[in-house]
N, C-alpha and C positions, 0 to 999 in steps of 0.2 A: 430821825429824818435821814432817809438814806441819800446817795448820790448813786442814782440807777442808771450813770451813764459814765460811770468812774468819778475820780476824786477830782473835781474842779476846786482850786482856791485863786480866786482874784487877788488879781498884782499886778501895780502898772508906778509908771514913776512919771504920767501924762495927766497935770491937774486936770485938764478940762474934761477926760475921761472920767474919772474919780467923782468931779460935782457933779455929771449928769448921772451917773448911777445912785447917788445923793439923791435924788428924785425917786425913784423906784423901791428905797428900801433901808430897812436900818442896819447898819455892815456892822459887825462884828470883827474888831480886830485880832487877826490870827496867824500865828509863824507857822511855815511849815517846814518838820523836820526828819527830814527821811533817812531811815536806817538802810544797811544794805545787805542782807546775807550771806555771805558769801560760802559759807558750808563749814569754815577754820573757824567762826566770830563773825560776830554783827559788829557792823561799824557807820560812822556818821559820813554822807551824801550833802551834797559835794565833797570830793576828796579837801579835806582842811588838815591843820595840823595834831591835830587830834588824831585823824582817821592816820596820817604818815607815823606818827608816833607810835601807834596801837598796832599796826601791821606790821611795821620793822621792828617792833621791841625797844624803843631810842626814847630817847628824849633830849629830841633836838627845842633849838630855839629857830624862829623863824628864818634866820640867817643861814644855819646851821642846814634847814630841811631843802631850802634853794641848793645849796652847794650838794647835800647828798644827793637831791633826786636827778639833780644836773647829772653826774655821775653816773647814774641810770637810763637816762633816755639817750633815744637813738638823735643824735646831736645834728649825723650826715644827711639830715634829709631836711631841706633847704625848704623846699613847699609841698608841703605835705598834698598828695594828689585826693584822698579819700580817707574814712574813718578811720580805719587803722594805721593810717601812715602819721595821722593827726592825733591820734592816742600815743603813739611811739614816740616821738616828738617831744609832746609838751609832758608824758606820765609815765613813759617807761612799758616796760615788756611785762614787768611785775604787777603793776598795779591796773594797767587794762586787759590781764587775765583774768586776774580776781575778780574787778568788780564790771569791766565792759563787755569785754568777748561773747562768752553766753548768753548775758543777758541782753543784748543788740541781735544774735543771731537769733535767739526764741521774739523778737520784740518785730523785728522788720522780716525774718525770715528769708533772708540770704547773707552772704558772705559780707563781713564789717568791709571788705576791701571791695566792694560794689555799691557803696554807700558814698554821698559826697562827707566832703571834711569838716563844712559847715555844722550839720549835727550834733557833735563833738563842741562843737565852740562854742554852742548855748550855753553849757554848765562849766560854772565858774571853777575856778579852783585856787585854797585859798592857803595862805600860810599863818594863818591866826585859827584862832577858836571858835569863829562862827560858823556853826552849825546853820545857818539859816538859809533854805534852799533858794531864797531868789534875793536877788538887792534891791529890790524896788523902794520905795518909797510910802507906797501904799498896798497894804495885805490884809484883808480880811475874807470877811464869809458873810453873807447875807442870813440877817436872825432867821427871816419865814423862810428859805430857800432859795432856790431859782426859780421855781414855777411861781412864787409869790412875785418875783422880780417881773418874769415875761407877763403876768395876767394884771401888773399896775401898768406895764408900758402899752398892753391891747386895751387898755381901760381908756376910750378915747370915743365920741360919737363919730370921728370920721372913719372908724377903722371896722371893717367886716373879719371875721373869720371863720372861716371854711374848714371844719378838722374832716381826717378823712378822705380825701381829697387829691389824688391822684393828677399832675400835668398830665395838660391834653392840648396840643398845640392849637386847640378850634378856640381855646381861650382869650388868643392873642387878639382877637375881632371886639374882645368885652372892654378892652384896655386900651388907652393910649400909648402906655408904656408899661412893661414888664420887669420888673427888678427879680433875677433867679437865685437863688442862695441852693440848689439842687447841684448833683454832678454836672459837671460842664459835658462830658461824653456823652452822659446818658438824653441828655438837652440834643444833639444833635442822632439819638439813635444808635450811637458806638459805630458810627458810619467808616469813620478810619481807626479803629479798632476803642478797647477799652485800655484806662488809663490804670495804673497799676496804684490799688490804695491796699493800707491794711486794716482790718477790724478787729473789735475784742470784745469777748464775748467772758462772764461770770457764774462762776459755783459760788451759789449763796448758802450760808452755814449759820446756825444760831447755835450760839455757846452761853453755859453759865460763866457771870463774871466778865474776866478781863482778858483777850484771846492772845493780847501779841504789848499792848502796855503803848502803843504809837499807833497815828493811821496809817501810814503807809511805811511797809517794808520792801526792798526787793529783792527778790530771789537771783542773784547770779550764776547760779550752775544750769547748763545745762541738763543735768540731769532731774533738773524738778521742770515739772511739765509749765508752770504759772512761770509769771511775769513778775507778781506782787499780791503781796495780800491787803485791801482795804479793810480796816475795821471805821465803821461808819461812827460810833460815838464818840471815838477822840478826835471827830471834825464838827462835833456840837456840843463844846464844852459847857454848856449854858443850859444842856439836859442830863440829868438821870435814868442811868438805866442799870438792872441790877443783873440782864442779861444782855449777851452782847452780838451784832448781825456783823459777820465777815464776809468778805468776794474775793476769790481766788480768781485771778485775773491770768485770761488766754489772750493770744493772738492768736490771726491765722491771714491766708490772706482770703482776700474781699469775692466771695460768690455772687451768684444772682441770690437775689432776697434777702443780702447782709447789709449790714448799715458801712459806709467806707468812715472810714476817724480819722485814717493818716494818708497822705498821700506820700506814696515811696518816691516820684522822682529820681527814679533812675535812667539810665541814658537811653533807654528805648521808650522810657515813659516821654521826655522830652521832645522828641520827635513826633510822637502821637500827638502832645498838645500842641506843638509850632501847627497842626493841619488843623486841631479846633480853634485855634485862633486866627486862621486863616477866613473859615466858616462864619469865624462871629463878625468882624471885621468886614463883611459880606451883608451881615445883617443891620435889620432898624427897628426902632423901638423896643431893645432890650438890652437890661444893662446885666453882668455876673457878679455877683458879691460871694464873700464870704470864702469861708475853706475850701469848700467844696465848688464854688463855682468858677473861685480863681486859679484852683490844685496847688493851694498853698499851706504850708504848716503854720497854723496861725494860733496865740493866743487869745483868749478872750480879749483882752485890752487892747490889741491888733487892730481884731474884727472892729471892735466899737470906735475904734481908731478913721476904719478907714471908712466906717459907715458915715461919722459925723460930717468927715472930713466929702466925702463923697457927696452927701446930700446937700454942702453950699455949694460943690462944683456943678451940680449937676442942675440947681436953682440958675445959680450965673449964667450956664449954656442957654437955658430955656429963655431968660432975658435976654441975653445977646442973639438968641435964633440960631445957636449955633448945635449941632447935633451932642448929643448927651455925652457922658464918660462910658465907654464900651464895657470897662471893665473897675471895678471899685478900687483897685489900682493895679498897673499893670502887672504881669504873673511875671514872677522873679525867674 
């Protein structure tokens, strides 16, 4: 079973999320643990004490690795304004060379110091031995897939779907109400310009055996063209296979006819969306969900987060007469 849209593993620490995907399928409990290449040694993602240990040659104790890397980071910068300032800060010069710098500029494809600081503060960083990429509470993987997942949730007599199927704004006349999970831009025609996302795209490779021993590694040098390499069956522990399918993972940024994954949100993207939300804010009967309709970096558990949470708002309005929720929550 491959992941032909990269490597998705569910994780959320939101019961109510959690039991409604209970519904859809039988999850498989899964850690995910990511190596990171650096060109000198592989080492363990998020930086733990493992990874501080294995890099500097030490063998500190948790207490120990606080006081050295203290010593290391750039102490005088008070609030960190952007990525780089917020890797310096909290990890030092040394250690977001090695493992941030390259692989942030091949991943977003400009300069770490045009990036917000936020980014940086998703991944944890840890002074123990856990390896384990996320803290959630709940981590697994769906036995059948995801497409098993979305075709029990379309499994429904009130629901039609249309594959194939191109927006076409003469649609709006078919519908009361429109709910869009599509770009929010492309929704108004890139009238006040297009908003800046990136895509990635995969060199798929079959090898005998075992290509890399983890699913996911990442390449930190600039000088390797990839991002990461996915090996698909150590993300389906529960099959056999005696040969193995890899993806060499690119970014670039987002052309006509590219699928957009990330929305970059940089300060001239933000400006472009303040005029589409001026537009939608104008409009009626249509509400923006999702990554793409809200230009938000969102996880799975997010999404389904704010979808639940959306469709009692958007019930309550319709009782009270009040006009719907514009947006499935407002864009950060």
């Amino acid at each position: 079973m491959a992941h032909v849209h990269g490597p998705h593993i569910f994780h959320t620490d939101n019961q109510e999320v959690w039991r409604y995907l209970q519904r859809y399928s039988d999850w498989v409990p899964f850690v995910n643990r990511i190596k990171a290449n650096t060109g000198s040694g592989i080492y363990s993602l998020p930086i733990n004490l493992h990874t501080i240990n294995q890099y500097f040659a030490k063998t500190l104790s948790p207490d120990e690795a606080r006081i050295f890397l203290s010593s290391r980071t750039e102490n005088e910068i008070l609030e960190p304004a952007n990525f780089e300032e917020q890797a310096l800060k909290f990890l030092g010069r040394e250690l977001y060379e090695a493992f941030f710098k390259g692989y942030t500029i091949k991943q977003w494809g400009c300069e770490p110091t045009e990036l917000p600081a936020q980014i940086l503060k998703r991944l944890p960083m840890r002074f123990n031995y856990n390896d384990n990429y996320y803290d959630s509470a709940y981590q697994a993987l769906p036995r059948g897939g995801y497409t098993q997942v979305l075709e029990n949730m379309l499994d429904h007599p009130r629901i039609r779907v249309s594959l194939n199927t191109p927006w076409d704004p003469a649609m709006r006349k078919d519908a009361s109400h429109i709910f869009y999970s599509g770009a929010l831009d492309q929704f108004y025609g890139y009238t006040d310009g297009r908003l800046g996302y990136r895509t990635v795209y995969w060199h798929n490779e079959i090898h005998d055996g075992d290509f890399q021993g983890n699913a996911l590694i990442n390449f930190t040098q600039l000088s390797v063209p990839w991002t990461r390499i996915l090996e698909h069956k150590h993300l389906v522990p529960w099959e056999c296979h005696e040969k193995t399918l890899i993806s060499r993972e690119f970014s670039k940024e987002t052309g006509p006819g590219d699928i957009p994954y990330y929305p970059k949100r940089l300060e001239a993207d933000m400006g472009i969306l303040q005029g589409y939300i001026d537009m939608a804010k104008r409009d009626r009967g249509i509400t923006f969900i999702g990554r793409l309709g809200t230009y938000r970096y969102l996880d799975m558990h997010l999404v389904i987060s704010d979808a639940l949470r959306l469709a009692r708002d958007w019930l309550d309005a319709r009782n009270d007469n009040r006009p719907p929720p514009l947006f499935s929550r407002a864009p950060l």
